[in-house]
Structure formats: C-alpha cells, structure tokens
C-alpha positions in Angstrom: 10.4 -13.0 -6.9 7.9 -9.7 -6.6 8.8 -9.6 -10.4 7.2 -12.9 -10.8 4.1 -12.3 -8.2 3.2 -8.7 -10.2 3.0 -10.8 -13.6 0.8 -13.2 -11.6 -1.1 -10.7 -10.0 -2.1 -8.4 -13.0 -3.5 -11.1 -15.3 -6.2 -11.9 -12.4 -9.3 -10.4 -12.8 -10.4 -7.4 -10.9 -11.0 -8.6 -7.4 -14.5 -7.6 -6.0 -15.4 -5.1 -3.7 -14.9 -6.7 -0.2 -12.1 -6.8 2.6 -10.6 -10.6 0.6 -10.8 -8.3 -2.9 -9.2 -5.4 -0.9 -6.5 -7.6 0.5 -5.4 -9.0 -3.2 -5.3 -5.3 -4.4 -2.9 -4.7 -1.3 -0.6 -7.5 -2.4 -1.1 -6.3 -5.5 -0.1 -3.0 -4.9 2.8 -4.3 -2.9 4.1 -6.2 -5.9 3.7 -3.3 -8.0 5.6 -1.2 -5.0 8.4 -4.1 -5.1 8.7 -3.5 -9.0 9.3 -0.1 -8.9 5.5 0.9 -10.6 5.4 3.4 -8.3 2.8 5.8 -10.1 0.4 2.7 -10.7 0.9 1.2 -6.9 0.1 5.1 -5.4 -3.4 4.7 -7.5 -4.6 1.4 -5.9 -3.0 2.2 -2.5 -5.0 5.6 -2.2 -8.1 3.6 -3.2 -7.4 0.9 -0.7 -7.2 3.9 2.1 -9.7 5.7 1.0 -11.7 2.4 3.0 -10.7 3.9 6.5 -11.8 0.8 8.2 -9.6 -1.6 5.7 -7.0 0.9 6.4 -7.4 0.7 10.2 -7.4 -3.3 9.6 -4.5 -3.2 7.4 -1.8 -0.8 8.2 0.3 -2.1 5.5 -1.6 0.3 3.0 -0.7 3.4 4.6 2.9 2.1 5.0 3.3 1.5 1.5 1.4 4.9 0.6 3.9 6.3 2.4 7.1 5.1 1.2 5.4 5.3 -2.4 5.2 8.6 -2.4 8.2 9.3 -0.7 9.9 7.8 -3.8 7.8 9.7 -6.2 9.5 12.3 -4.7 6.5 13.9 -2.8 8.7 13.9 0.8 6.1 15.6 2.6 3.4 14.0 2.0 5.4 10.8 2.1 6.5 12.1 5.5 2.5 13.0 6.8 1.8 9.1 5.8 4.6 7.3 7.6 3.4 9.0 10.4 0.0 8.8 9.9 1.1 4.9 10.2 3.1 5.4 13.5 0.6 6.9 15.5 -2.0 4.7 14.7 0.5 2.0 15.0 2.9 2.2 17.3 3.1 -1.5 18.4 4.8 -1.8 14.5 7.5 0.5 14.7 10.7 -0.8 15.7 11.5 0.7 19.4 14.9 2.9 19.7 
C-alpha cells in the first residue's frame, strides 16, 4: 500500500508552508521512507526538523530521521536521532 500512497503523494503539488503543508510532507516522507527512497525521505525529513516547533509537535519526523539514516548507514547519527526522540518522548517508547 505505501507503494501506492508515494505515487499519490508525489504528483500533488508542493504543499505550502504551514503546520497542514508540513504534515503532508511528513506522510510524504513516510511513504518515501516505506519505499525504500531513503536518500530523498532524509532530504524532506531534515527540512521538516529543521521547524523545531513542528518537530516538537510531531515526533514522528525525528523518528523517521532517525531510522533513515540509520539505514543509509550513518549509525551514529541514526543513533543521536532515536534518541534525540526518546528523551523528548518518553511517553512513545515502549516500556521494558
């Protein structure tokens, strides 16, 4: 299904600048995570965090930063993200 969503997603025109634009570049991004675009979903997602309070708002962009570039192969910073996310979130992360 994410296949399906991306092809959706990418004929859209560019959403404007605002927390609802911000939110379809997230599911957006997501799709492109879901696809495997990983290089292409790291590019929005940073953009999308680069908006600390949309970030706050929506921890979803970190988390998907995070595992993005963990499978670009950049572990650390990967790493540094996730727990970027868990700190800031700790009412999302599964208890032990």
């Amino acid at each position: 299904q994410w296949a399906n969503a991306y092809e959706g997603l990418r004929k859209l025109p560019l959403p404007a600048d605002s927390s609802a634009g911000r939110d379809i570049q997230l599911l957006y991004a997501a799709s492109l995570y879901k696809t495997l675009r990983l290089d292409q979903a790291e590019i929005v997602l940073e953009r999308l965090v680069a908006h600390e309070t949309y970030a706050r708002e929506r921890p979803a962009a970190t988390y998907y930063l995070g595992w993005v570039r963990y499978g670009l192969g950049n572990f650390q910073q990967g790493t540094r993200d996730l727990n970027a996310f868990a700190r800031a979130h700790p009412e999302l992360v599964p208890k032990k």
